[in-house]
N, C-alpha and C positions, 0 to 999 in steps of 0.2 A: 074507400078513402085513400087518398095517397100515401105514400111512404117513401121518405128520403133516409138518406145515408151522412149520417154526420160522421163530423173527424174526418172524412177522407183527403184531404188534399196536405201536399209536403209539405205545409207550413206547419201543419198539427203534431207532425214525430221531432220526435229527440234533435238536438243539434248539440257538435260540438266545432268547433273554430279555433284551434288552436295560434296558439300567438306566441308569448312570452313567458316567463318562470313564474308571473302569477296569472291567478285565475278564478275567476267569479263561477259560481255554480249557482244558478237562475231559477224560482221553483216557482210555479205558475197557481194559480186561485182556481176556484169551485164555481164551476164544474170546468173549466177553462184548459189551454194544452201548452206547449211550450211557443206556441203563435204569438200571446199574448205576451213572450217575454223578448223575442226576437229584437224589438227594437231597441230595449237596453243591452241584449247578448252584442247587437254590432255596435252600438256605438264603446261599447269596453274593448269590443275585437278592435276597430278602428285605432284605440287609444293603446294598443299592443298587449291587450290582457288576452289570454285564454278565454272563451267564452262555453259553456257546457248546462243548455236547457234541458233537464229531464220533463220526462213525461212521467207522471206518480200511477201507480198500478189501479186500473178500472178507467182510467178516464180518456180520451181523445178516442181513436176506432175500437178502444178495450169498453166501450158506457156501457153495452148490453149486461158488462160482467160488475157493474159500480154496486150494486146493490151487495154484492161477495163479500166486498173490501170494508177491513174498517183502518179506524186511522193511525194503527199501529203499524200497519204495512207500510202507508204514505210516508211515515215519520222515519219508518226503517230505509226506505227506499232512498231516502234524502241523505242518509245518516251514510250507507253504501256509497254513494257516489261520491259523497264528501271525502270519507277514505282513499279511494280511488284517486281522485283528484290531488289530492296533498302526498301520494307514492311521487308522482312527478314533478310537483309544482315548488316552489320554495313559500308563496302563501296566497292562502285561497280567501276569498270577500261572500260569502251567503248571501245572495238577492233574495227575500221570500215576498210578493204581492199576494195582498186579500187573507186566505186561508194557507197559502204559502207561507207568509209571514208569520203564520202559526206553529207552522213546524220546524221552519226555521231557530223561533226563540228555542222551542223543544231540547233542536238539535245542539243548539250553541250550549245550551246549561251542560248540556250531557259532554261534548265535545271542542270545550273552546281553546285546548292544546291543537288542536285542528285549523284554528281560523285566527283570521289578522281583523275582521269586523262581521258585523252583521249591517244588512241595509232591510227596514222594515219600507214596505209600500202601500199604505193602506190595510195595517196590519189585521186581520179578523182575530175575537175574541170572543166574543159574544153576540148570540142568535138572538135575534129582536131585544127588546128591553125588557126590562125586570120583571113588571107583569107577567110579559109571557112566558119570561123563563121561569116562572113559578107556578103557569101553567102547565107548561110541556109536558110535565109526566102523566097528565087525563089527555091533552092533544094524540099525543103518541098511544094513548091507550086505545082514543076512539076512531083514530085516524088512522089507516095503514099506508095511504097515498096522499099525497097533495099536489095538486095542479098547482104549478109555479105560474101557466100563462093561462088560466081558464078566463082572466079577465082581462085579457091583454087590451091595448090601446094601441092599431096598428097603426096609427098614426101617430104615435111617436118616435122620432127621430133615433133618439138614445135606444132603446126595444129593438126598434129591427135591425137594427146595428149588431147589436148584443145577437140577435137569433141570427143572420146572416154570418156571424163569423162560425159557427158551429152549421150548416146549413146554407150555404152560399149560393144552392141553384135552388131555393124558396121561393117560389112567389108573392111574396107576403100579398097582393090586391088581390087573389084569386080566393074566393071563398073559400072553397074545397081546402087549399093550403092552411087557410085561419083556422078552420077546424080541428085538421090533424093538428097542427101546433097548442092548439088550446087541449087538445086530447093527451100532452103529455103528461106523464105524473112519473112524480119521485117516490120513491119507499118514504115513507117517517124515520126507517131506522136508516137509510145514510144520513138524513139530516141529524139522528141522531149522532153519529158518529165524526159530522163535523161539527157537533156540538161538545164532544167531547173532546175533538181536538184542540177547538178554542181555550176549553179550560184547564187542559193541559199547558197552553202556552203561559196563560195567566198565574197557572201556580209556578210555573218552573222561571218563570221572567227573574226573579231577584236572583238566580244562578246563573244569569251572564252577569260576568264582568268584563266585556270587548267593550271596544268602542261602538256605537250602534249611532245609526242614520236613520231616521224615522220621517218618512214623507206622508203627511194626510192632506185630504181636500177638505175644504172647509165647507164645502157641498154635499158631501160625501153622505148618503143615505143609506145604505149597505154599510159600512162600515162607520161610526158618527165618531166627531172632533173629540166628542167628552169621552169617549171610551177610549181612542187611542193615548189620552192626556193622562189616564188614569192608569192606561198600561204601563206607559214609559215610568211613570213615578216607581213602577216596583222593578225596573230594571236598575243592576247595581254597578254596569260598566257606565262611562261617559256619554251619554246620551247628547246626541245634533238633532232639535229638532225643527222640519219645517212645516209651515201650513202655507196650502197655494190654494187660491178661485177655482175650486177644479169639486167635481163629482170623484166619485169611484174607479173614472176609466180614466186615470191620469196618464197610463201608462204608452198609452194610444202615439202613435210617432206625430197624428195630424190632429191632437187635441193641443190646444192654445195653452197649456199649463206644461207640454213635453219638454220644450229647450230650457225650463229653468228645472225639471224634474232632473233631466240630462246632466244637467250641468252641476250639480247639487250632486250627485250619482257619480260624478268622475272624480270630481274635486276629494269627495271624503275616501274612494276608491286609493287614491293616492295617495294620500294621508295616511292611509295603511298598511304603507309597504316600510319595509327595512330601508337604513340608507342605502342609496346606492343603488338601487333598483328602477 
């Protein structure tokens, strides 16, 4: 069976771009690298902020080691660079998408002498709905693996998107290729672990008081509108919220919901600086 090498191309490592005395710190989603965050890191560089994508520990050319990690390292890792970042800058804005956005909240209860805002992107909380999450402790029990694409639909558009950016020289038509891709599986316990990250975030929300930006799609299947509505109510800083036509991949530079995500992202970016800045 074949076997390909994900993560490998420079769009997947760390970036940073520096610019101006403030500076956004950018923190990418599950299973996803700092690629996915690139196009808001330029367009804040463009706008003269600092721009600094980490990669969270196990994930982009680190996955073989994902199963290691749990989400205390991610949350620490985010938490380090944020320090780092504020020795130089006069103030820094937390980008978090998806499960990003989970550590983010994390970070901000913990650390919001650190930051001038929080911007959530589709913010993750919670692994499937209620049901299941009252299932999950026999799922997890009877489950060691789960095939994320055992039933993939290679003909959809959104899908081989999603696997070409982790796998870019895939053949998605080639049988042999469907195969290994359907032949992936995740441990249950990372899923566990970002399931505990999710409710980390949910309990620590009502300990930001920033200002916070919250962008959801109102498409969005991975991450649903009623969940994100129910987060924000127990954040206690000022909450901006929007909802756009858009799925979960809003973040995309060439998805039709990007120049008003952008724009919504610079505007509140600003908003958060000191006068005179």
């Amino acid at each position: 069976m074949k076997q390909f090498q994900a993560y490998q191309g420079e769009e997947h490592r760390p970036f940073c771009w520096n610019g101006g005395a403030a500076a956004a710190l950018l923190v990418h989603g599950f299973p996803g690298t700092p690629a996915e965050m690139r196009p808001l890191g330029q367009a804040l560089h463009r706008a003269g902020w600092t721009a600094h994508g980490l990669l969270l520990p196990g994930f982009g050319a680190q996955i073989e080691t994902l199963p290691e990690k749990r989400f205390g390292e991610w949350a620490a890792a985010v938490r380090d660079s944020l320090i780092e970042l504020r020795r130089e800058h006069s103030a820094v804005v937390l980008v978090g998408y998806s499960m990003g956005g989970a550590l983010a909240l994390q970070v901000a209860a913990r650390d919001s002498r650190e930051l001038a805002g929080v911007v959530l992107i589709s913010p993750f909380w919670q692994l499937g709905t209620r049901g299941q999450q009252l299932l999950w402790p026999a799922i997890r029990l009877l489950l060691r693996q789960i095939r994320p694409f055992e039933k993939a639909d290679f003909d959809d558009p959104e899908l081989r998107r999603s696997i070409l950016q982790f796998m870019p020289e895939a053949d998605l038509d080639d049988e042999e290729t469907r195969r290994f891709v359907r032949s992936i599986s995740l441990p249950t316990r990372t899923l566990d672990e970002l399931r505990k990250a999710g409710r980390a975030a949910f309990r620590n929300a009502p300990a930001v008081a920033l200002p916070t930006l919250v962008v959801q799609g109102t498409r969005d299947e991975v991450v649903r509108p009623e969940h994100t509505r129910r987060l924000i109510e127990r954040i206690s800083g000022r909450v901006s919220y929007r909802e756009l036509g858009a799925g979960h991949d809003l973040i995309r530079a060439d998805h039709p919901a990007w120049p008003e995500v952008e724009t919504c992202v610079l505007e509140f970016a600003r908003a958060c600086l000191p006068s005179g800045q």
